[in-house]
N, C-alpha and C positions, 0 to 999 in steps of 0.2 A: 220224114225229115231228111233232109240230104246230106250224103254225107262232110261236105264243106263245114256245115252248121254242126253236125255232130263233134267235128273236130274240134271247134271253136268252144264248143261248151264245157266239151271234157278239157280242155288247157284253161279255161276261167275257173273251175272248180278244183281241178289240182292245184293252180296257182292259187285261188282261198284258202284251201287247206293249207299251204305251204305258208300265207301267208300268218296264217289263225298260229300257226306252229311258233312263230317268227316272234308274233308278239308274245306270246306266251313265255317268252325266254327272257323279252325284257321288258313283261310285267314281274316275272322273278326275279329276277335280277336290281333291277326297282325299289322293288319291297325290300331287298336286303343288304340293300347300300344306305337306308335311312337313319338318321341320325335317332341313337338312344340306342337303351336295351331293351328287349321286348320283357324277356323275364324281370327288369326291374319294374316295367311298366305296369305288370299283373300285379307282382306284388307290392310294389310301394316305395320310397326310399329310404324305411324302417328295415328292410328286410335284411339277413343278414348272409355273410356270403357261399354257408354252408346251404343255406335253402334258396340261394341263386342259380350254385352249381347243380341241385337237386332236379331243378324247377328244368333247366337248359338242356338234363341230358335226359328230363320226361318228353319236352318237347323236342328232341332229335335236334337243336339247334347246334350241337358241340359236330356233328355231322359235315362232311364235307360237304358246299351249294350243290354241287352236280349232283351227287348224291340223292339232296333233298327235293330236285327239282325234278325229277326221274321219279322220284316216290309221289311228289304235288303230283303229276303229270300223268301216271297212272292212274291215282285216283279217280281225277277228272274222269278218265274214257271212259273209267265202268262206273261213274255217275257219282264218285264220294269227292264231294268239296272239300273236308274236314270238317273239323270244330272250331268252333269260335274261341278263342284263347281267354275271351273278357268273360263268356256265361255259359261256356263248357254244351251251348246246346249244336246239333246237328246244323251247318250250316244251309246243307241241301231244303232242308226242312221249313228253314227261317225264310230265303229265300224265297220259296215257291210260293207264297204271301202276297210277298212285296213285288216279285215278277208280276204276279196278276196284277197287281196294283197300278203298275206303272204300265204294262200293256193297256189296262182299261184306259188310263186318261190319255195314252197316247193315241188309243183305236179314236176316240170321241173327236180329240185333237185333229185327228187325221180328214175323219169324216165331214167335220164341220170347213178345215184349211183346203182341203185337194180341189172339192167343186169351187167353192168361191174363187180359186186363186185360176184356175184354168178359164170359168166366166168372166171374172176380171181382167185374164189377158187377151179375151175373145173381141170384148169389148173397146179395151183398149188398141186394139188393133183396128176393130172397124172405125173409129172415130180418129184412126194416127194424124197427129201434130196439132189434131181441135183441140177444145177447150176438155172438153172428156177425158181424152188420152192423157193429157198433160197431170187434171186433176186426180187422177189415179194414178199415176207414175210419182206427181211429186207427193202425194201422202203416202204410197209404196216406199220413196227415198228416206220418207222422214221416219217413216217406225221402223225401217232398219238399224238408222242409227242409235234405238234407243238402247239399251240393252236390259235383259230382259229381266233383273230386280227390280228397276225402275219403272218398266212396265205392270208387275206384281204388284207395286208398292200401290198405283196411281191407283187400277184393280181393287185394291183393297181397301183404298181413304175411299173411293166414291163409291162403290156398290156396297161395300161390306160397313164403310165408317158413319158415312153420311146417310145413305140411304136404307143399308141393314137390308137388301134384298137376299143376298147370300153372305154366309161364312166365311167371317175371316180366315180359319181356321178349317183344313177341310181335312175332318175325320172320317175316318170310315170303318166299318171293325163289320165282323162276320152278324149276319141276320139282320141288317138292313136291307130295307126295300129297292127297287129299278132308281124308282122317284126320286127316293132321300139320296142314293148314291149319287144320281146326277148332278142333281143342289150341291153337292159336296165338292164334285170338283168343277162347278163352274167356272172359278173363277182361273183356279191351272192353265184349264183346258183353254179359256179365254187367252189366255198368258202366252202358253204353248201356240196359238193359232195364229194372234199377231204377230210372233216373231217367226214362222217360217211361212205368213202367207206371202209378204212381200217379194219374197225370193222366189217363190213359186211363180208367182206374177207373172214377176219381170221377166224370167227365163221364156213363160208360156209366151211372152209377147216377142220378145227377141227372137224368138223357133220359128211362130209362126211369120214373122217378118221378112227372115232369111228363106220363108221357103215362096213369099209374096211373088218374090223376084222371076221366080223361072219362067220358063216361055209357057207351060200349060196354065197357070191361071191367067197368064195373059192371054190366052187362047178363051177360057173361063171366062174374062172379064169382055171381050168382044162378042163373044155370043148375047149378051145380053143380063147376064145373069146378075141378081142384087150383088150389093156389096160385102152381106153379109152369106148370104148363099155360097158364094166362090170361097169364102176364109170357111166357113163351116163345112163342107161337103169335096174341096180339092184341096187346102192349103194345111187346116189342120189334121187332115189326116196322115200326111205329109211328115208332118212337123210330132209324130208321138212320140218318135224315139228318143229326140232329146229331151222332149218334155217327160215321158217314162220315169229317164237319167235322175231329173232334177227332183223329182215328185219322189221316188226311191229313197234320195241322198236327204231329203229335210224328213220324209218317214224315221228315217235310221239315226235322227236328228233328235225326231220326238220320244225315241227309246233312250237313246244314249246320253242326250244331252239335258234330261230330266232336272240332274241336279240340285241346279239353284231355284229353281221354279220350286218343286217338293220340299227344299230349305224352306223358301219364303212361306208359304201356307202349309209348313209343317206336316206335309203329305207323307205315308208312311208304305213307300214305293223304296226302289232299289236306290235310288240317289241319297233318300236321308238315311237308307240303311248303310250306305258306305262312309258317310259323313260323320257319323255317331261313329261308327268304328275306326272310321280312320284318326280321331281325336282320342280314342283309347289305345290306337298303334298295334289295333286287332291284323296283320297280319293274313294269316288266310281269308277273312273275311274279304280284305280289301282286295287281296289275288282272286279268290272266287267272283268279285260283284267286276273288276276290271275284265275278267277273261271273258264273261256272259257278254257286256256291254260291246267288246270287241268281236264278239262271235255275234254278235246281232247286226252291228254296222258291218261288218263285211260280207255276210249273209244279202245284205238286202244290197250291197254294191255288186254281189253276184248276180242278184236276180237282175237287178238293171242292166248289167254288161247282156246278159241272155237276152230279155225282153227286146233289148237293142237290136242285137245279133237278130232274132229269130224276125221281128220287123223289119229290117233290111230284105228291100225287094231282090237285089240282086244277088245275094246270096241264097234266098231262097229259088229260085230261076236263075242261075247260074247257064249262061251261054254255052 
């Protein structure tokens, strides 16, 4: 690897770190501007004020922020999240569950969204301004705009209500089968694929569009070659870097932005685990499941700035 591209790596990955550091400060920061008391929170609004003050300086809260946030922050590097302030258990512990949890429907998500949406722009590009292009572009525009409870919802009256193919409800707990897991989060995964194939799509087609243009597949297209041949074999390999970019940023989509999708079919991934605890004003919880979420999207915005870099012919062959 040259060293151009080595330099270029090592400043995207310090600058991650640096950023990862950044949020880190004000997801702390965050959490501890929030309206209430956490210690009235745990105990109730029965509690009285001797076992407020008790409860405040068990939880180091009477502690200066910088203080506390230097102790959070610590923890994290050698791997201790804390406790959960609502059921006193091991957050790292709770966690590694529902991380599997939400990586599984994201991987399935991924698997099913990344080919279709890359053939769908393949396509749409061979067919550009026909009736093809157009009909995959305007059903791409319109399930963008749904948003994606709504999508869940539809999900769930027709496969799950009407037709009882799958669960409405997708449980999953330890000693279930490949099978039954699958069935279980069809319908997420479903959820999850509509809403970031479109974007994929459209990107893959607009890539491959802008790279139509240069003079070598016009070179390509006078030799004689199909239509589809010159986009498959000159134009989209042209066009990976930004396709990579975009295919990265809705992956780090499928992690991050799990949320209301795992709300809706009461999925028990890292989105309903911060949902339930952020309604209890659990604290580290919500810092530990924000810092992961933020260390996964900007991980995988790393690897795309790399994957870019290292794709780039003339960085690689530098003059």
């Amino acid at each position: 690897m040259s060293s151009p591209i080595v330099k270029l790596v090592a400043q995207r990955i310090a600058l991650g770190i640096l950023l990862l550091l950044a949020v880190s400060v004000l997801i702390f920061a965050g959490t501890q501007i929030l309206p209430g008391d956490v210690a009235q929170a745990i105990l109730g609004q029965s509690a009285t004020p001797e076992s407020l003050a008790n409860l405040r300086e068990q939880l180091g809260l009477n502690q200066p922020a910088y203080i506390r946030y230097f102790h959070w922050l610590g923890g994290v590097v050698t791997g201790d999240l804390g406790t959960a302030m609502s059921s006193g258990q091991d957050i790292a512990t709770s966690i590694k569950e529902r991380l599997w949890n939400t990586l599984f429907l994201a991987f399935w998500a991924a698997i099913v969204a990344i080919p279709l949406a890359i053939t769908l722009g393949l396509i749409a590009v061979r067919y550009r301004n026909g009736f093809v292009d157009k009909l995959i572009s305007g059903v791409a525009l319109a399930s963008t705009s749904f948003p994606e409870f709504f999508i869940g919802y539809l999900l769930v009256f027709y496969f799950a209500v009407q037709h009882q193919w799958f669960p409405a409800i997708s449980t999953v707990y330890e000693g279930m089968s490949f099978g039954e897991r699958l069935q279980a989060i069809a319908l997420p995964a479903a959820a999850l694929t509509l809403v970031v194939l479109a974007h994929m799509m459209r990107m893959t087609r607009a890539a491959i569009l802008n790279v139509m243009q240069s003079a070598y597949v016009e070179t390509a297209e006078l030799k004689g070659l199909s239509a589809f041949a010159v986009i498959r074999k000159h134009a989209f390999p042209n066009a990976i870097a930004p396709i990579i970019n975009v295919v990265m940023l809705n992956l780090a989509y499928l992690v991050v932005g799990v949320v209301v999708v795992e709300v809706i079919f009461v999925y028990p991934g890292m989105g309903q685990y911060l949902v339930d605890h952020v309604t209890k004003r659990d604290v580290p919880v919500v810092q530990a499941v924000g810092l992961i979420f933020a260390a996964v999207y900007i991980t995988l915005n790393i690897i795309a700035d790399i994957a870019a870099i290292v794709a780039n012919p003339r960085l690689r062959h530098p003059k």
